[in-house]
DSSP file (Angstrom, degrees, kcal/mol; ACC not computed):
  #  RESIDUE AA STRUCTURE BP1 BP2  ACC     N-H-->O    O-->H-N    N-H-->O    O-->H-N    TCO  KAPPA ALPHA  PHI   PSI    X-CA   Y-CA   Z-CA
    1    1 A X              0   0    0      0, 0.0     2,-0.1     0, 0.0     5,-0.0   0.000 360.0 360.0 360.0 120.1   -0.4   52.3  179.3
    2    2 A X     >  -     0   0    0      1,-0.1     4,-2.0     4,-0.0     5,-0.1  -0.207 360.0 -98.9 -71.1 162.5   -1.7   52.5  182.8
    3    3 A X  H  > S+     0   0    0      2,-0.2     4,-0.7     1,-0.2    -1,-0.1   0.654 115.4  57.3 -78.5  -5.0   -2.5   55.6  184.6
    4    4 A X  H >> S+     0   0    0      2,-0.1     4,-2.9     3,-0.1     3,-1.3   0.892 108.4  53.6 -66.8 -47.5    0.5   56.3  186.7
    5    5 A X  H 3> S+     0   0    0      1,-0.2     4,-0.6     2,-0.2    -2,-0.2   0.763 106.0  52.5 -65.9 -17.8    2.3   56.3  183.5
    6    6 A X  H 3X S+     0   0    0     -4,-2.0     4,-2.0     2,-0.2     3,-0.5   0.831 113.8  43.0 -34.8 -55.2    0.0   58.9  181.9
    7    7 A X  H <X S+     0   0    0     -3,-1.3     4,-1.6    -4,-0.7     5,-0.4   0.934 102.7  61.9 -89.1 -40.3    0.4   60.9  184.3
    8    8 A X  H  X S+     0   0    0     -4,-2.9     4,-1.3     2,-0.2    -1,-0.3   0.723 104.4  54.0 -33.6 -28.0    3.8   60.6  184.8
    9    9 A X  H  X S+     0   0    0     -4,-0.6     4,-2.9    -3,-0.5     5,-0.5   0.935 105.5  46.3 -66.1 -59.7    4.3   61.8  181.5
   10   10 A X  H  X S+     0   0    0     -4,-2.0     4,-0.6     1,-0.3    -2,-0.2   0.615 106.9  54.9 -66.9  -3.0    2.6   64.7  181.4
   11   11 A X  H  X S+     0   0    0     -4,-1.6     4,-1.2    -5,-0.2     5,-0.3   0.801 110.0  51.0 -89.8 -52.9    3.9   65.7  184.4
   12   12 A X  H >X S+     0   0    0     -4,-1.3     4,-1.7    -5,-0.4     3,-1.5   0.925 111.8  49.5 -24.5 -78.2    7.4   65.0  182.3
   13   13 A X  H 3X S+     0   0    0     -4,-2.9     4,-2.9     1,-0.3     5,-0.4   0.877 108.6  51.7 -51.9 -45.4    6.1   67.2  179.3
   14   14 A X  H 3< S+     0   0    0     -4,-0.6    -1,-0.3    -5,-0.5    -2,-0.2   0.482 110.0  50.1 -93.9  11.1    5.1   70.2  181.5
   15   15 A X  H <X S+     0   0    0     -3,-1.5     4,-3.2    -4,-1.2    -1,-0.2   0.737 112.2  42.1 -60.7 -58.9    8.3   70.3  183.1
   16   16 A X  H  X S+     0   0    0     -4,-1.7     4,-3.7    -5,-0.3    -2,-0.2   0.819 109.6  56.3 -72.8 -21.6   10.2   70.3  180.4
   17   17 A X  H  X S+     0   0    0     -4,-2.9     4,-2.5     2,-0.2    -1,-0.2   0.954 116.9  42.0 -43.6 -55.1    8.0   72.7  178.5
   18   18 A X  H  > S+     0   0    0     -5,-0.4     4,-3.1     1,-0.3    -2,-0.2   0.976 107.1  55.3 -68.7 -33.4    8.6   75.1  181.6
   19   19 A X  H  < S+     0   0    0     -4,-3.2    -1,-0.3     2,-0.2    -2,-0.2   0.950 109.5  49.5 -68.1 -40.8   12.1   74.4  182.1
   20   20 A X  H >< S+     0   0    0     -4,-3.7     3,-2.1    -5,-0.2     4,-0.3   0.917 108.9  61.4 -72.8 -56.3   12.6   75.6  178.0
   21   21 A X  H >X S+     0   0    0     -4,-2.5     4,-2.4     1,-0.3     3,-2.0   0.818 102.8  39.0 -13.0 -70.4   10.4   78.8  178.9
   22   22 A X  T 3< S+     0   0    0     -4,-3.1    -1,-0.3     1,-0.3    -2,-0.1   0.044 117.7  50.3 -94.8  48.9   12.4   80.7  181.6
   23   23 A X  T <4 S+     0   0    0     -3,-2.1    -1,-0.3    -2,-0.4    -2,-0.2   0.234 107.8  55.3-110.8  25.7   15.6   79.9  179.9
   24   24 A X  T <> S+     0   0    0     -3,-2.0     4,-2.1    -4,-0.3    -2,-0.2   0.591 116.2  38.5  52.0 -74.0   13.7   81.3  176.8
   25   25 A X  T  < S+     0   0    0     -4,-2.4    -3,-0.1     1,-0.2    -4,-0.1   0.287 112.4  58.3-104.9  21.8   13.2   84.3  178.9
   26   26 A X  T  > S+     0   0    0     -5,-0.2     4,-1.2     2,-0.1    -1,-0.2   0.564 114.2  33.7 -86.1 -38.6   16.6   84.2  180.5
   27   27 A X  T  4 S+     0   0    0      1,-0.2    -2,-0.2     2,-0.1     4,-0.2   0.908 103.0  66.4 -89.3 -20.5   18.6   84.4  177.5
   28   28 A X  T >< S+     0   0    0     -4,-2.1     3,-0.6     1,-0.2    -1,-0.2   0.772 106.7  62.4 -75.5 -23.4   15.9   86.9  175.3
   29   29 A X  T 34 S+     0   0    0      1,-0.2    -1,-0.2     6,-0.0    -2,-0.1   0.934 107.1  39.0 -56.4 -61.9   17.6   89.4  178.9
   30   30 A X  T 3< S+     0   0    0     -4,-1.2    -1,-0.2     2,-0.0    -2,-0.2   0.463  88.9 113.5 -98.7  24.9   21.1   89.3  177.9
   31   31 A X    <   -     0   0    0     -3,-0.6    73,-0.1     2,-0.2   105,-0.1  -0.171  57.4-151.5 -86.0 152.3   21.0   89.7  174.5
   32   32 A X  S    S+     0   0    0     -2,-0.1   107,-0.1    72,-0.1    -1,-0.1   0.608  84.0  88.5 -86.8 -22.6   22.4   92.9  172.3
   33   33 A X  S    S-     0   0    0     71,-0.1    -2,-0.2    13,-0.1    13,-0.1  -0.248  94.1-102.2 -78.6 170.7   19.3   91.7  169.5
   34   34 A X        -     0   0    0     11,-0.4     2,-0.4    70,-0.2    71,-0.3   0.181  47.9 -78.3 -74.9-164.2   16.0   93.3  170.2
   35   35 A X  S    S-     0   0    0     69,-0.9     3,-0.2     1,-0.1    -1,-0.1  -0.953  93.2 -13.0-143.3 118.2   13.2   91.3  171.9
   36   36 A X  S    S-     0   0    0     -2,-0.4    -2,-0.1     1,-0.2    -1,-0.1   0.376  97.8 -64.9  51.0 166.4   11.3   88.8  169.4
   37   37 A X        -     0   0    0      1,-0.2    -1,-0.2    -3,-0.1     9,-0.1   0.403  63.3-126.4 -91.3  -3.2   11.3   88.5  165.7
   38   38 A X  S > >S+     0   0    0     -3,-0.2     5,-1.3     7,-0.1     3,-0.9   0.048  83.4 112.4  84.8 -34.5    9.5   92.3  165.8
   39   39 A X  T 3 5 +     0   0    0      1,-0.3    -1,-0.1     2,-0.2     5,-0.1   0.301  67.3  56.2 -74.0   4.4    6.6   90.5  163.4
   40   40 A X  T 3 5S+     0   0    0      3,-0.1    -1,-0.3     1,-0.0    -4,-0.0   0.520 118.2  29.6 -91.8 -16.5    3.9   90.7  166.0
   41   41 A X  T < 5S-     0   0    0     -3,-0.9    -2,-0.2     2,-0.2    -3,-0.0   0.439 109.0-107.8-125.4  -1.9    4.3   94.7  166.5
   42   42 A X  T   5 +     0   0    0     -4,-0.3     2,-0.4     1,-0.2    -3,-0.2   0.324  68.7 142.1 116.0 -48.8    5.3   95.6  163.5
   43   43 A X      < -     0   0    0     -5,-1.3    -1,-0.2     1,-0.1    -2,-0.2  -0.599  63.2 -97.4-101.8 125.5    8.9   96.5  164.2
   44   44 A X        -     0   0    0     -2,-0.4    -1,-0.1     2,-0.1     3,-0.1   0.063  33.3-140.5 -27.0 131.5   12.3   96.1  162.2
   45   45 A X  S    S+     0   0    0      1,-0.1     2,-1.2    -8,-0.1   -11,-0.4   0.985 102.7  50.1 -45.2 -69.1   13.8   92.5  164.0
   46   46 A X  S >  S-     0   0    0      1,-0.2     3,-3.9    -9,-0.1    -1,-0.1  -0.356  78.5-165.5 -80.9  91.0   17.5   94.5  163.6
   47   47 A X  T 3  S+     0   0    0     -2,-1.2    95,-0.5     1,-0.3    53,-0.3   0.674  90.4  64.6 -65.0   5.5   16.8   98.3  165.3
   48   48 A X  T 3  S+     0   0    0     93,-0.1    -1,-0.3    53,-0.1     2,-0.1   0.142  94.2  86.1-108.3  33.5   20.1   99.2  163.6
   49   49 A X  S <  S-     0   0    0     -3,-3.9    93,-0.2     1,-0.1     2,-0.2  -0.557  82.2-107.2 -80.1 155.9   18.6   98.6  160.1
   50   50 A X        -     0   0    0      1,-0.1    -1,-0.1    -2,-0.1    -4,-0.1  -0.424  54.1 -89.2 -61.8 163.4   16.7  100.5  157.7
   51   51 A X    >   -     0   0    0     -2,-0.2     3,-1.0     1,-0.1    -1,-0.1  -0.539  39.0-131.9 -56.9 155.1   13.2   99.6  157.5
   52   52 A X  T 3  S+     0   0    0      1,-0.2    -1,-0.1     2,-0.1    -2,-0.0   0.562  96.0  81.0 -97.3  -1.0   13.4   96.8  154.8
   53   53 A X  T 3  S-     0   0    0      1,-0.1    -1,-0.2    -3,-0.0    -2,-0.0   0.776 115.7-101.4 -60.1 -31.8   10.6   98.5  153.1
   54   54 A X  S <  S-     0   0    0     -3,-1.0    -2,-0.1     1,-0.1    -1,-0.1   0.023  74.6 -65.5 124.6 -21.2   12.5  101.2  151.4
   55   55 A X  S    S+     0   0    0     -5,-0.1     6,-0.4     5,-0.1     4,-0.1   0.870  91.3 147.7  57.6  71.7   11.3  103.5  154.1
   56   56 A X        +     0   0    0      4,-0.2     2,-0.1     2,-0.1     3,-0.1   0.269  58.6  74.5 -71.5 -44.7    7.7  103.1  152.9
   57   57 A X  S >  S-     0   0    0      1,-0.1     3,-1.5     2,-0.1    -6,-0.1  -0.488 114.2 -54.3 -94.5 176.7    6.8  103.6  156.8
   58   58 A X  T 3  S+     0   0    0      1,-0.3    -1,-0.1    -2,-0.1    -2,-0.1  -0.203 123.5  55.9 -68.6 128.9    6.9  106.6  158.7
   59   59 A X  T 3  S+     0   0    0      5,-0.1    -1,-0.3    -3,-0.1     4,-0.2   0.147  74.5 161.0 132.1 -37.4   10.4  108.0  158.1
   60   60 A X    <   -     0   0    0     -3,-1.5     2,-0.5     1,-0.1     3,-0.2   0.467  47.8 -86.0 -36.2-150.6   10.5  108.1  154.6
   61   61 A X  S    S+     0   0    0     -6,-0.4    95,-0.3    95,-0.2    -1,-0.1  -0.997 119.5  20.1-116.4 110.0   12.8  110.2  152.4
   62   62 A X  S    S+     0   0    0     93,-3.3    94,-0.2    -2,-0.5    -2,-0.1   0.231  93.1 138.0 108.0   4.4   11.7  114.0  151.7
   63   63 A X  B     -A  155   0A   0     92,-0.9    92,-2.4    -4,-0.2     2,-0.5  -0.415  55.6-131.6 -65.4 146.9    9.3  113.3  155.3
   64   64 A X        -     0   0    0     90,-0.2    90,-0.2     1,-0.1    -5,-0.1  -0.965  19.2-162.6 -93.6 140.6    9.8  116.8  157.4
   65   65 A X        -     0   0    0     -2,-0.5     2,-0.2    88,-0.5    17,-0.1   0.656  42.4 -58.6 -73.9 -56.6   10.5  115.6  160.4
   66   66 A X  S    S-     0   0    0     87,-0.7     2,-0.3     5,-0.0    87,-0.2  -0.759  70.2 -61.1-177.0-143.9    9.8  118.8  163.0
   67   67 A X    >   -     0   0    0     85,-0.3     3,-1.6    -2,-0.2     4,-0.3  -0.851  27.0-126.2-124.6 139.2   11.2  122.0  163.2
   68   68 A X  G >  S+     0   0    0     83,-4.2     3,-1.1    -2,-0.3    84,-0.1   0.810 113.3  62.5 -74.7  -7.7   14.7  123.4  163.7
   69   69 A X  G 3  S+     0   0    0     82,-0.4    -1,-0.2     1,-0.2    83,-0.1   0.557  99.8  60.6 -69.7  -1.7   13.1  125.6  166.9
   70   70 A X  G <  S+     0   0    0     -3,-1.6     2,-0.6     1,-0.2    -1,-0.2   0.677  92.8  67.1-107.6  -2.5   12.4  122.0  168.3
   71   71 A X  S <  S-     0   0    0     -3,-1.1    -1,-0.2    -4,-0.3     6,-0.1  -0.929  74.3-157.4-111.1 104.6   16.1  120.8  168.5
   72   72 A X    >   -     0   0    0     -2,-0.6     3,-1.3     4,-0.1     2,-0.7  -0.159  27.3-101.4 -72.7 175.1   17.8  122.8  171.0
   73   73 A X  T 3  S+     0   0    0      1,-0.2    16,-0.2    16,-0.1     3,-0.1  -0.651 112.6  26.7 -97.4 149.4   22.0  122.9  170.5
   74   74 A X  T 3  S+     0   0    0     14,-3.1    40,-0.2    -2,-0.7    -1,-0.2   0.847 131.7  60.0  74.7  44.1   24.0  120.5  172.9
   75   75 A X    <   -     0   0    0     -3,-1.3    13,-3.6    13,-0.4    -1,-0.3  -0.753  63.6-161.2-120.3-144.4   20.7  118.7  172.6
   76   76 A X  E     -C   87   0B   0     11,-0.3     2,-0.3    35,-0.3    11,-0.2  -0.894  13.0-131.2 179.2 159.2   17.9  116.9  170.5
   77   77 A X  E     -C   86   0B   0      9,-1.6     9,-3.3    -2,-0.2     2,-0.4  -0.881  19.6-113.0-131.6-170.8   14.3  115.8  170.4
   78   78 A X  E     -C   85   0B   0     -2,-0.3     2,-1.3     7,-0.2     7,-0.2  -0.948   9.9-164.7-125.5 109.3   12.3  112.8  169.6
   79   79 A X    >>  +     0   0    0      5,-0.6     3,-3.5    -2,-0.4     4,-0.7  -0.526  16.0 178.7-112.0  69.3   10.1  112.9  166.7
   80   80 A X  G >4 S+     0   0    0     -2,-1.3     3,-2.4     1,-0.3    -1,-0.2   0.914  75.6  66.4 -58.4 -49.1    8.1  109.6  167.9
   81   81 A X  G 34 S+     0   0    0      1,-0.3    -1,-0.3    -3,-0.1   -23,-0.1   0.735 118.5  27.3 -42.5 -28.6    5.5  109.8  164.7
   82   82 A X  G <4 S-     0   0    0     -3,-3.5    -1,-0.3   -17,-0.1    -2,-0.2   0.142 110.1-115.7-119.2  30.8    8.9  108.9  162.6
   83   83 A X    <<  +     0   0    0     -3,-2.4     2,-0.2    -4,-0.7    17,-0.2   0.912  64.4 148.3  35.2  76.9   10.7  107.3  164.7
   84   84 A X        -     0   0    0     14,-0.3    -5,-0.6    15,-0.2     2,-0.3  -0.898  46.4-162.2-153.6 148.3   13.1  109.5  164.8
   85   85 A X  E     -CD  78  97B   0     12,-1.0    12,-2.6    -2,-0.2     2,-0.4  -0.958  22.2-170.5-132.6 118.0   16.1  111.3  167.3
   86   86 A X  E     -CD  77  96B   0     -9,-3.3    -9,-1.6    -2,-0.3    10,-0.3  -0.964  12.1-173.9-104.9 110.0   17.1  114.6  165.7
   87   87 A X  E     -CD  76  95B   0      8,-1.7     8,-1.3    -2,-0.4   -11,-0.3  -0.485  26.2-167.4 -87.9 166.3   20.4  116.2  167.6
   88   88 A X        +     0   0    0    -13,-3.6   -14,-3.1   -16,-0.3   -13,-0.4  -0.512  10.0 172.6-147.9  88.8   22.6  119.5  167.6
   89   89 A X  S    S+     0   0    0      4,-0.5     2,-0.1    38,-0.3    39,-0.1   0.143  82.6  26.6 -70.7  28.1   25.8  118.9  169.5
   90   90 A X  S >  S-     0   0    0    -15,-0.1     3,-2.3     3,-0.1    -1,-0.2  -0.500 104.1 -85.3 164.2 129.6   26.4  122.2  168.1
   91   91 A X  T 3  S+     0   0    0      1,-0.3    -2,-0.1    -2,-0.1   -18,-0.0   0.129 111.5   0.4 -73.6 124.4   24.6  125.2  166.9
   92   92 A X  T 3  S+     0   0    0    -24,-0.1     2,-0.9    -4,-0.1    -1,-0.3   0.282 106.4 102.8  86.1  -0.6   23.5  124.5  162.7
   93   93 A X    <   -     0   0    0     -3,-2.3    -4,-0.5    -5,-0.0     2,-0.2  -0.578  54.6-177.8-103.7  87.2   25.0  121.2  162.7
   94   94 A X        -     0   0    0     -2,-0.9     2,-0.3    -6,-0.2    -6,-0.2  -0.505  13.5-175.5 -96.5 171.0   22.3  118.4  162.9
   95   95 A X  E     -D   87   0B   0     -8,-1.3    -8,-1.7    -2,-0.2     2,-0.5  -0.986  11.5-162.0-136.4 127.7   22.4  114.4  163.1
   96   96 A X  E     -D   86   0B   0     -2,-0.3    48,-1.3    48,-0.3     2,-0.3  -0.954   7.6-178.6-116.9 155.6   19.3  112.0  163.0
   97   97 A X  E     -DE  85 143B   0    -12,-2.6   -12,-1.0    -2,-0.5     2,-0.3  -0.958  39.6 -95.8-143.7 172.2   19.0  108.9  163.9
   98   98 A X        -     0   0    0     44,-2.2     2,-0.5    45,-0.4    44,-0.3  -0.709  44.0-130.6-100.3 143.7   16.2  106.3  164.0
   99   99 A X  S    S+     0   0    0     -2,-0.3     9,-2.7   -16,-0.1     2,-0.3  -0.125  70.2  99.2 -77.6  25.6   14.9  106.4  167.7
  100  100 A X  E    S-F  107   0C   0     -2,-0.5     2,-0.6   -53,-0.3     7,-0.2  -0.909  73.2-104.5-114.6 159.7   14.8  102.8  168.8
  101  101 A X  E  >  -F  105   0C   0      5,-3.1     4,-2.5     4,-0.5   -54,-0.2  -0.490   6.7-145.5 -32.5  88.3   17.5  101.2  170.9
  102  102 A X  T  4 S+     0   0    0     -2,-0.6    36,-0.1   -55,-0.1   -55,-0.1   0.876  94.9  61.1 -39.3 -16.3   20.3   98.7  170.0
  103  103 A X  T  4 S-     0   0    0      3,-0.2   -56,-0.1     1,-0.1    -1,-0.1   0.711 138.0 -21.1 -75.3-103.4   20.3   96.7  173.1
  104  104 A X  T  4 S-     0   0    0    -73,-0.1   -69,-0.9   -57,-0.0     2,-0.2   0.125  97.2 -94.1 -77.9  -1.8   16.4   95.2  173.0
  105  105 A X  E  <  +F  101   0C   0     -4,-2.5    -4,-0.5   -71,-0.3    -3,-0.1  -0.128  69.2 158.9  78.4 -45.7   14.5   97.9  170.4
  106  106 A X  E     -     0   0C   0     -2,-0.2    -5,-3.1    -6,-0.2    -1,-0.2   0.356  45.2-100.3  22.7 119.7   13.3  100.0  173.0
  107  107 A X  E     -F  100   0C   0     -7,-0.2    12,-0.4     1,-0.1    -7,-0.2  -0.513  36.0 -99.5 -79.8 160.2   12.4  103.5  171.9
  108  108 A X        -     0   0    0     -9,-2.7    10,-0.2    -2,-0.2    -1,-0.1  -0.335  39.1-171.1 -72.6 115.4   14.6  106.3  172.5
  109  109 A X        -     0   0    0      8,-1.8     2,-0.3     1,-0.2     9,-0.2   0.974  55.7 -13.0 -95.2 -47.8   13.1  107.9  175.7
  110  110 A X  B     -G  117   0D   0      7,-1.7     7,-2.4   -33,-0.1     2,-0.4  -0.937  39.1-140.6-147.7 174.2   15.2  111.4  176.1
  111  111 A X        +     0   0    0     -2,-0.3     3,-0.3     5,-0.3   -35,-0.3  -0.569  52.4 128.3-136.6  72.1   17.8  113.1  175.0
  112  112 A X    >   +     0   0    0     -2,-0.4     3,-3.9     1,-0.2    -2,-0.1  -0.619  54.2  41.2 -97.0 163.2   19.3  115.0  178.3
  113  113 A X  T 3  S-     0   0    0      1,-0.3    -1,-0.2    -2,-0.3     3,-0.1   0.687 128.2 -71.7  71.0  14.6   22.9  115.3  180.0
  114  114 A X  T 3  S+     0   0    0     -3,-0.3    13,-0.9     1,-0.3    -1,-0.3   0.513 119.1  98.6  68.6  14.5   24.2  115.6  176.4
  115  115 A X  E <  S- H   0 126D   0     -3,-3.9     2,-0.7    11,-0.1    -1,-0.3  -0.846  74.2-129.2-120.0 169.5   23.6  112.2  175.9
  116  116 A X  E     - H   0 125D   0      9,-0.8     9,-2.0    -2,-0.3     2,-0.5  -0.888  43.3-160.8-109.4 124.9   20.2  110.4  174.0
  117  117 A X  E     -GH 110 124D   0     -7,-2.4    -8,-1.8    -2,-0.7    -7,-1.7  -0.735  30.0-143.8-130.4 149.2   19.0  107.8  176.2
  118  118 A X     >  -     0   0    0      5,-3.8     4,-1.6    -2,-0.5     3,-0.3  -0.636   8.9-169.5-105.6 118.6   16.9  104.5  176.7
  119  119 A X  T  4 S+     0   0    0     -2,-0.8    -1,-0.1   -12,-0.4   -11,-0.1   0.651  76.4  77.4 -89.3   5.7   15.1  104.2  179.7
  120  120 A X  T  4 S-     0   0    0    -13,-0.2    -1,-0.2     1,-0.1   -12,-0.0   0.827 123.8  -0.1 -91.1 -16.6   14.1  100.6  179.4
  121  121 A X  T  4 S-     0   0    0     -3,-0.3    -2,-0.1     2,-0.1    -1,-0.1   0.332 101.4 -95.5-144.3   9.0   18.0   99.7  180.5
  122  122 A X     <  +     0   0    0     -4,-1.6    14,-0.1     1,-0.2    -4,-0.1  -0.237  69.1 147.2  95.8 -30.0   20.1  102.6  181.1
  123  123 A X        -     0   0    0     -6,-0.1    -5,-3.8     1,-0.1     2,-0.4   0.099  23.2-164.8 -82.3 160.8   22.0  103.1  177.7
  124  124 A X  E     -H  117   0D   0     -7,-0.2     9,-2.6    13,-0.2    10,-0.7  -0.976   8.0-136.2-152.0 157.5   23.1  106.1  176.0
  125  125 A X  E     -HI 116 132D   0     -9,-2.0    -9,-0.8    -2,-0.4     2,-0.6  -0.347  23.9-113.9-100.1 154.5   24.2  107.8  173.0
  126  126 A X  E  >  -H  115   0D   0      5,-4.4     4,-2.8   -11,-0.2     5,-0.2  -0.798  25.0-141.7 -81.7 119.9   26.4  109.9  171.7
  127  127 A X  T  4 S+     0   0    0    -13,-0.9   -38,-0.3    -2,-0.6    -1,-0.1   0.586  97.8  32.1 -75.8  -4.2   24.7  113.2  170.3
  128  128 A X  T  4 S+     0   0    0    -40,-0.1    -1,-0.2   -39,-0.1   -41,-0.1   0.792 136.5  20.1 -86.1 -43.6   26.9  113.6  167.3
  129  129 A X  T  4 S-     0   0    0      2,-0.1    14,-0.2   -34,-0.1    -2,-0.1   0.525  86.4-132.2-110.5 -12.9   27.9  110.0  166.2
  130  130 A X     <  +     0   0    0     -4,-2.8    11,-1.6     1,-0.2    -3,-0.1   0.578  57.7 151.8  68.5   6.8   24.8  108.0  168.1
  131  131 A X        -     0   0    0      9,-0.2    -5,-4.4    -5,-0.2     2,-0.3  -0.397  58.1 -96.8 -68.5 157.2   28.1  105.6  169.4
  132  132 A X  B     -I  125   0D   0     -7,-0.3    -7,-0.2     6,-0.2    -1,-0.1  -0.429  40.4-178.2 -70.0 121.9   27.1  104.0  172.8
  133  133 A X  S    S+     0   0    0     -9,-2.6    -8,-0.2    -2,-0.3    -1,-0.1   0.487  78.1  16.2-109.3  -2.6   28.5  105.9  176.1
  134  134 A X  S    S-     0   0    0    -10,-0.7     3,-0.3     3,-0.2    -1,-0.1  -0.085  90.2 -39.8 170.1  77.3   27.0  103.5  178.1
  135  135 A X  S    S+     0   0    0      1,-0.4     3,-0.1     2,-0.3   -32,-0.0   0.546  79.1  17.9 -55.3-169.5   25.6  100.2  178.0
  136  136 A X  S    S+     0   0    0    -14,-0.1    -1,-0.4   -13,-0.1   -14,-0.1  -0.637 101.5  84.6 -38.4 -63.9   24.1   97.4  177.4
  137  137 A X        +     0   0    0     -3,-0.3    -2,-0.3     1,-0.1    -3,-0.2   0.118  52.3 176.9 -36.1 129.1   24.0   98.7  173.9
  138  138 A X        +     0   0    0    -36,-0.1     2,-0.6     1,-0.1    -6,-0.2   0.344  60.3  74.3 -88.7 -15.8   27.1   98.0  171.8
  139  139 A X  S    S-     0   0    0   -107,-0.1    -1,-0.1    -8,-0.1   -37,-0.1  -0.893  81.6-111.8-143.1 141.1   26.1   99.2  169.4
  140  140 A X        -     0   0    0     -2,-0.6    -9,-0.2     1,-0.1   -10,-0.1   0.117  41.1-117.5 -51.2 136.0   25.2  102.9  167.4
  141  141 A X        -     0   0    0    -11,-1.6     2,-0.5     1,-0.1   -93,-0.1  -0.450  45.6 -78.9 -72.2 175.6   22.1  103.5  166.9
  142  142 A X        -     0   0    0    -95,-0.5   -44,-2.2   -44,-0.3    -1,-0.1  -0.441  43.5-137.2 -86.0 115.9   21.2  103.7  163.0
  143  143 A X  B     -E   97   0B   0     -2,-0.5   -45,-0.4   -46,-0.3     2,-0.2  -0.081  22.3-168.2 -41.5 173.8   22.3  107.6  161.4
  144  144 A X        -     0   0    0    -48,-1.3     2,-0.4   -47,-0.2   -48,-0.3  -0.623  28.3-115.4-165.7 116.1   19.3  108.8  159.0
  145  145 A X        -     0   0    0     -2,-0.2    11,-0.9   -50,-0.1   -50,-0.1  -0.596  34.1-163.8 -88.4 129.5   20.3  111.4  157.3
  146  146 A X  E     -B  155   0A   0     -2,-0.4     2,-0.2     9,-0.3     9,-0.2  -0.187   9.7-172.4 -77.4 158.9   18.7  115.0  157.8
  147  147 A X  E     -B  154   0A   0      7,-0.6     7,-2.4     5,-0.1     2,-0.5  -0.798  20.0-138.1-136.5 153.1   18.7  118.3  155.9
  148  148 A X  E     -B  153   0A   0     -2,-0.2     2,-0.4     5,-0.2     5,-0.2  -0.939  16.8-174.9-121.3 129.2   17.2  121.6  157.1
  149  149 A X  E >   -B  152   0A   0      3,-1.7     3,-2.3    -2,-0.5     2,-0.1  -0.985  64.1 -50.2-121.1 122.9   15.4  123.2  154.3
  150  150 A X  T 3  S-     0   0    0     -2,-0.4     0, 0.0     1,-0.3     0, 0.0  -0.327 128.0 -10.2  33.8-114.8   14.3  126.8  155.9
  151  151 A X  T 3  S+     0   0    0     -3,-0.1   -83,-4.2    -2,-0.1     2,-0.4   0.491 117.6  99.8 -72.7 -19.8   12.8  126.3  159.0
  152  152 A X  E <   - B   0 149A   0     -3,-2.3    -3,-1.7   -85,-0.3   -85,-0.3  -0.887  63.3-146.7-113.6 130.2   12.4  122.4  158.8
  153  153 A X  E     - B   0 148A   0     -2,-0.4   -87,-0.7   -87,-0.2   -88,-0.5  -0.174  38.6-177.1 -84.5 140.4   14.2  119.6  160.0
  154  154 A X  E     - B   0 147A   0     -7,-2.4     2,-0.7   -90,-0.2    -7,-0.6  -0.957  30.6-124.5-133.9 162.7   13.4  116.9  156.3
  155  155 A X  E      AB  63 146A   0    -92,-2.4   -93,-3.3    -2,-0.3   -92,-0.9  -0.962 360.0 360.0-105.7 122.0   14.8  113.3  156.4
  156  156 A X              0   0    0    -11,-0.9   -95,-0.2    -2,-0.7   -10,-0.2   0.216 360.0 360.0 -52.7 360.0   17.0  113.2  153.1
């Protein structure tokens, strides 16, 4: 092999390398799944799953969560240490749900305007049912079910 064709090749290979890259990072844009397999960070692949752990991780079953002073009614907060969205579209009735995003995984940035909302793309939830009011997201984020035992918000 002579040394145009050398280089001609590699100039071949590192085209096509780039050319699979940005459509790589073209399609990972317009996707409903979350962004990468999750296994470098840590984080469920599917954000409308349980953890596959048992909820092992922060989150668990019997966890208190927060406080019921900390969820106002026709709102919610965001309990980021358990990844967690606790609402009350309505005074004694609360909903959690786990605080990441359907669209890409994206945590759950606030919960205003009577909706719970992702700031990495606009979408937003419904505070009783977590259904989508606005995409990207199709799809509800995942319920976790609450009880208030006195004063504290517990995940069941």
């Amino acid at each position: 092999m002579n040394r145009e064709e050398t280089v001609t090749s590699r100039r071949s290979l590192l085209a096509g390398v780039g050319a699979v890259g940005a459509v790589t990072v073209l399609a990972a844009c317009g996707s409903d799944d979350p962004a990468g397999s999750g296994s470098a960070t840590g984080q469920n692949p599917d954000p409308t799953e349980e953890p596959a752990d048992g909820g092992n991780e922060p989150g668990g079953g019997g966890e208190v969560i927060g406080k019921v002073s900390d969820v106002p009614v026709g709102g919610g907060a965001i309990f980021a240490a358990s990844e967690m969205v606790v609402t009350q579209p309505t005074e004694g009735q609360f909903h959690g749900f786990r605080g990441v995003c359907t669209h890409q995984g994206c945590p759950i940035a606030s919960v205003a305007g009577g909706t719970i909302n992702c700031s990495c793309h606009g979408s937003k939830f419904a505070l009783d049912s977590g259904e989508p009011r606005n995409g990207p997201a199709t799809r509800p984020l995942a319920a976790r079910e609450v009880t208030v035992k006195g004063d504290d918000i517990v995940l069941a």
